[in-house]
C-alpha positions as CSV (number, residue, x, y, z in Angstrom):
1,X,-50.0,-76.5,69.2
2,X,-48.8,-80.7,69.6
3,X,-45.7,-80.1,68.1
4,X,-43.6,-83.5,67.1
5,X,-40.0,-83.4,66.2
6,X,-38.4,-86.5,64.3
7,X,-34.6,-87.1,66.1
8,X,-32.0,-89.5,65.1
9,X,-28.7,-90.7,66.3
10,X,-26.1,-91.1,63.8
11,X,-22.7,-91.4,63.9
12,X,-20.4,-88.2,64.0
13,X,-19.4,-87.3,60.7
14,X,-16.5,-85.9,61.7
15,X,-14.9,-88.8,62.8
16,X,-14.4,-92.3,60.5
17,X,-17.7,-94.2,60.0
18,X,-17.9,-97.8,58.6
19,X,-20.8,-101.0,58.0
20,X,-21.0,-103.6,59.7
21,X,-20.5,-107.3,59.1
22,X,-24.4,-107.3,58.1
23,X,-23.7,-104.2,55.9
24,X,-25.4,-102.2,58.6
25,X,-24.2,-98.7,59.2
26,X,-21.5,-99.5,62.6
27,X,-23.5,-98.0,65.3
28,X,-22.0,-99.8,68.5
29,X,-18.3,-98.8,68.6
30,X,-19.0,-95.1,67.0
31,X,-19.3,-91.8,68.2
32,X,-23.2,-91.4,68.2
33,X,-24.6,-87.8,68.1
34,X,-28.2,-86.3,67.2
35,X,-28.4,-86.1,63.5
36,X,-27.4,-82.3,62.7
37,X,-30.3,-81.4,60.7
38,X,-32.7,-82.8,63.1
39,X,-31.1,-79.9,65.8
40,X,-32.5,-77.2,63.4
41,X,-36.1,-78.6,63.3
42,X,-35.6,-78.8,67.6
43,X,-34.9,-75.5,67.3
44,X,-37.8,-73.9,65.1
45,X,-40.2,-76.3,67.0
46,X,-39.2,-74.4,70.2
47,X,-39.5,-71.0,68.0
48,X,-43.3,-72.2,67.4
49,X,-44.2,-73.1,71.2
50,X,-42.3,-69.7,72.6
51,X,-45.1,-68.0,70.1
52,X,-47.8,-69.9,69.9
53,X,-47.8,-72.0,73.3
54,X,-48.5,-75.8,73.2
55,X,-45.8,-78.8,73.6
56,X,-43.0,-80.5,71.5
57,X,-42.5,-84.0,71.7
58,X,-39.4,-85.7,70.7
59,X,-39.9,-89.1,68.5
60,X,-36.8,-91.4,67.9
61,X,-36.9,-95.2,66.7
62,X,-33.7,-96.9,67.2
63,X,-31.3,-99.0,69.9
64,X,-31.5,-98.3,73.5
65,X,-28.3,-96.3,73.1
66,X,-30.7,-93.9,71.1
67,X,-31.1,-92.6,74.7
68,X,-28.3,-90.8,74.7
69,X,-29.5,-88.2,71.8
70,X,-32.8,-88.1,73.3
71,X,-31.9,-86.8,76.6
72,X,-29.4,-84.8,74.4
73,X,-32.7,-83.7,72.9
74,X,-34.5,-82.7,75.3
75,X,-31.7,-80.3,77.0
76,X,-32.4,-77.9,74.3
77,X,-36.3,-77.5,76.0
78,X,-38.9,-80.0,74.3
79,X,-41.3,-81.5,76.9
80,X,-41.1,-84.9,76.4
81,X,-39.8,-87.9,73.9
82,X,-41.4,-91.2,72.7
83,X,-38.7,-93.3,71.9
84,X,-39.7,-96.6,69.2
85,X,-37.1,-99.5,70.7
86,X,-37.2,-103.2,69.5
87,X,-35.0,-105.6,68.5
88,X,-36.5,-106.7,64.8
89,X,-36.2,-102.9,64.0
90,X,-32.3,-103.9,62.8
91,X,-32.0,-103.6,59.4
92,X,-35.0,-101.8,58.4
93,X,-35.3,-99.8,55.1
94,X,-36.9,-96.3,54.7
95,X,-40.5,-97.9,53.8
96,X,-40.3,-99.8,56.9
97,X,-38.8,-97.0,59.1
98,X,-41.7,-94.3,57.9
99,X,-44.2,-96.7,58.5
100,X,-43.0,-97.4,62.4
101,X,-42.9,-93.5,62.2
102,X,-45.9,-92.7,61.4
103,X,-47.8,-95.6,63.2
104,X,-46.2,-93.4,66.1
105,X,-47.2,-90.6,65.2
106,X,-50.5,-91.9,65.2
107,X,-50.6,-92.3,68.7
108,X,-49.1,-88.6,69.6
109,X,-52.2,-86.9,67.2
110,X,-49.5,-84.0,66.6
111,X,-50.8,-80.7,64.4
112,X,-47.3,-80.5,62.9
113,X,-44.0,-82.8,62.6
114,X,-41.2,-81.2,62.2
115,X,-37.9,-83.4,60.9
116,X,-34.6,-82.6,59.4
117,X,-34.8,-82.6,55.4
118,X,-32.0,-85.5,55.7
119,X,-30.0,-87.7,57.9
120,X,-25.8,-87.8,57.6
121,X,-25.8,-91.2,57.6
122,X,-28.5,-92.1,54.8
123,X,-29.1,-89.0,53.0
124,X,-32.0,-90.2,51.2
125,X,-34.0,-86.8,52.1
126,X,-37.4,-89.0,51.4
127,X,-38.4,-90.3,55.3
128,X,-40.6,-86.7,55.7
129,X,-42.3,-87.6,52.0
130,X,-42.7,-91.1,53.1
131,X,-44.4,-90.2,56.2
132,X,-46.6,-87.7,55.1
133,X,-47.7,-89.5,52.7
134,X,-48.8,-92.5,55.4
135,X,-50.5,-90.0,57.5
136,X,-52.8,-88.7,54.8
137,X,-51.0,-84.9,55.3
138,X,-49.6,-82.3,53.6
139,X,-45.9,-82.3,53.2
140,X,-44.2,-78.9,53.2
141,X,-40.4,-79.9,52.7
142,X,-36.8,-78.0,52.4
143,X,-38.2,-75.1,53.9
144,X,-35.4,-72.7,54.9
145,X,-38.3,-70.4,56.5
146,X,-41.2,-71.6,58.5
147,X,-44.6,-69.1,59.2
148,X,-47.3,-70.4,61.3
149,X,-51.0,-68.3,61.7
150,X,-53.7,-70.1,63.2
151,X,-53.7,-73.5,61.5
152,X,-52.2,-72.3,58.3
153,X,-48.6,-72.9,57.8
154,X,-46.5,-71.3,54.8
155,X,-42.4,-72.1,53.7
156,X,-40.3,-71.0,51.5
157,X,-38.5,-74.1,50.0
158,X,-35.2,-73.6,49.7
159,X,-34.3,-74.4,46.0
160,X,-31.1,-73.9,43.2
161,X,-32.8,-71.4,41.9
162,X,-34.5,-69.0,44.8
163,X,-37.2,-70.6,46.8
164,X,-41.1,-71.2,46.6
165,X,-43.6,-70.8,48.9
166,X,-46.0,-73.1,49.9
167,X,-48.7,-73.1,52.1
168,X,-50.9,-76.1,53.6
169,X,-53.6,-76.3,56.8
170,X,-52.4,-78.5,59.6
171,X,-52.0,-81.3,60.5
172,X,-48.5,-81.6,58.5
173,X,-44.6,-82.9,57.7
174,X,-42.3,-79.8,57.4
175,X,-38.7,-80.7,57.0
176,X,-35.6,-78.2,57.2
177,X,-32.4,-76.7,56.1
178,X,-29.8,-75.6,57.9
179,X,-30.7,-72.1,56.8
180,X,-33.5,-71.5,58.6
181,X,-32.0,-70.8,62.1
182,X,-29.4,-71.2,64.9
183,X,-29.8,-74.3,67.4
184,X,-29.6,-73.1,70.9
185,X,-26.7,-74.7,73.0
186,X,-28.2,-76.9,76.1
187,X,-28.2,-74.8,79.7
188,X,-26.7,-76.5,82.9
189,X,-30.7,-76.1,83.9
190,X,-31.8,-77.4,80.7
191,X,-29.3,-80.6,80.8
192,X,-30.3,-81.2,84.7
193,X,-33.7,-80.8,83.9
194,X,-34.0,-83.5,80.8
195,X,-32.8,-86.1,83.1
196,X,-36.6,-85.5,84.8
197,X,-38.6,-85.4,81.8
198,X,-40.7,-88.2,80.4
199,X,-39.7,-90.3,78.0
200,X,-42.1,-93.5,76.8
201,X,-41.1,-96.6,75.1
202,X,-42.8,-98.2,72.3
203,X,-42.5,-101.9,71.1
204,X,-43.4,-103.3,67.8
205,X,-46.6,-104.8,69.9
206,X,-47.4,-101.5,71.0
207,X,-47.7,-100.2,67.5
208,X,-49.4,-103.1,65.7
209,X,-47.0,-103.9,63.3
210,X,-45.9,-107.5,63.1
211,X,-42.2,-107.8,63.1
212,X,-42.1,-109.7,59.6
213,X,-42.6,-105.9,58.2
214,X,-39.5,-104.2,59.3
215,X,-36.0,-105.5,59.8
216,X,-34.0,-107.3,57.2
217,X,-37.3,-109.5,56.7
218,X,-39.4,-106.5,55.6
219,X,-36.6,-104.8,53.9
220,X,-37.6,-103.8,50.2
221,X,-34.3,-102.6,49.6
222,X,-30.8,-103.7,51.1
223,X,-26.9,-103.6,50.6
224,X,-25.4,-107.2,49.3
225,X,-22.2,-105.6,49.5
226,X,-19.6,-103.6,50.6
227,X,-15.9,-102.4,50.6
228,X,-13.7,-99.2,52.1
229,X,-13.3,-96.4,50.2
230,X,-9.6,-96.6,48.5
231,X,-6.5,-94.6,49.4
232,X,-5.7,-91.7,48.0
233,X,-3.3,-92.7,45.2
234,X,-0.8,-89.4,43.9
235,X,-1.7,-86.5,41.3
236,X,0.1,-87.5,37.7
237,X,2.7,-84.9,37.1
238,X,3.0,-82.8,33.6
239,X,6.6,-81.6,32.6
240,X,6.9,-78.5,30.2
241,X,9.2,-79.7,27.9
242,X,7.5,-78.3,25.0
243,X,4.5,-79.9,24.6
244,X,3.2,-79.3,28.0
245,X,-0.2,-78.1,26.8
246,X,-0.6,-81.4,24.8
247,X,0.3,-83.3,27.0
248,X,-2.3,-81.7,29.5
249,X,-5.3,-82.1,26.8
250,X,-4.5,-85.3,26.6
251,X,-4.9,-86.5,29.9
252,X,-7.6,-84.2,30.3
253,X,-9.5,-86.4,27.2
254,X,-8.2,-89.7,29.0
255,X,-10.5,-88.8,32.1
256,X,-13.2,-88.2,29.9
257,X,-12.8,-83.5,31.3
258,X,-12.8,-82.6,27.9
């Protein structure tokens, strides 16, 4: 099975993140990592290949620092990575991203992409939808279990309530929760090994999409504006004198609680 697992680098979200002057999440001076979620699809796409044979590719559009989480990437035991690098991708929106992605993905003629059901930085949870829907494929997405037989895959989607299961033929998107297994840590041999393994680089040129369509010129959405979030300002104190418990519903009703 050509398996193709969607990989991001974000920043950490542990540590302080911030926009840029262009209103551009600050990529240059942060501490970049391999979006979490995207580690879990890694993960079950290994899963598949230990059980079913066949490769897993790694795909990832964005800056030549991108690098970084691909080799990152391929520690954990994928094959090989495609990585989508050009200048006029800066500032692109999510129509513009899935539509570099899936021009890719064109090229790779995988039987399932596997991606992580959202990214730390954008949370938008649509880029799987999005590209699904450009391929012409099924998407199959929050799955928090993953069952492949033959060419027939079947998930249970994680939802509030339980879960559902769905089941579609391949090709197709799956995107996953952090529920549906443990990511493997990178060996010494894995890590040495990565810095061996292919990895191609794809232009705009390569894909046949003009540069006018991505970046802040093909952006159908983008943020005018923005400012830090405000310090924490102190709690308001209530003193029982009597008419403690009015004085609570009160400012309860002030903040709109009750």
């Amino acid at each position: 099975m050509n398996i193709v697992v969607l990989v991001k680098q974000v920043p950490d979200s542990g540590s302080e993140r911030s926009l840029s002057g262009d209103n551009t999440v600050e990529r240059q001076s942060a501490n970049n990592v391999i979006n979490e979620m995207d580690e879990y699809a890694i993960e079950e796409a290994l899963k598949i290949q230990e059980a079913h044979g066949g490769e897993v590719t790694i795909l990832t559009m964005g800056p030549e620092r991108a690098a970084e989480s691909i080799r990152k990437a391929l520690s954990m035991g994928p094959d090989k990575a495609v990585h989508v690098i050009d200048d006029a991708l800066h500032g692109s929106c999510a129509l513009a991203t899935s539509k570099v992605l899936a021009a890719a993905l064109g090229t790779l003629n995988p039987d399932l992409v596997i991606a992580g059901a959202e990214s730390t930085d954008g949370r938008v949870q649509v880029m799987p939808h999005m590209i699904a829907e450009r391929m012409g494929v099924a998407a199959l997405t929050g799955a928090r279990k993953l069952t492949v037989e033959g060419g027939t895959l079947t998930i249970e989607r994680q939802t509030e309530e339980g879960y559902e299961v769905v089941t579609a033929n391949t090709p197709a998107v799956v995107s996953v929760w952090d529920t549906i297994n443990e990511p493997r840590y990178p060996s010494f041999k894995g890590i040495m090994a990565a810095k061996k393994k292919p990895v191609q680089t794809l232009a705009l040129a390569d894909l046949g999409i003009d540069a006018a369509e991505v970046g802040f010129a093909g952006a159908s959405s983008q943020v005018v504006e923005h400012a830090k979030r405000p310090p924490r300002q102190g709690g308001q104190r209530v003193t029982d004198d009597g008419n403690g418990g009015v004085a609570l519903v009160e400012f309860l009703s002030s903040e709109k609680f009750v």
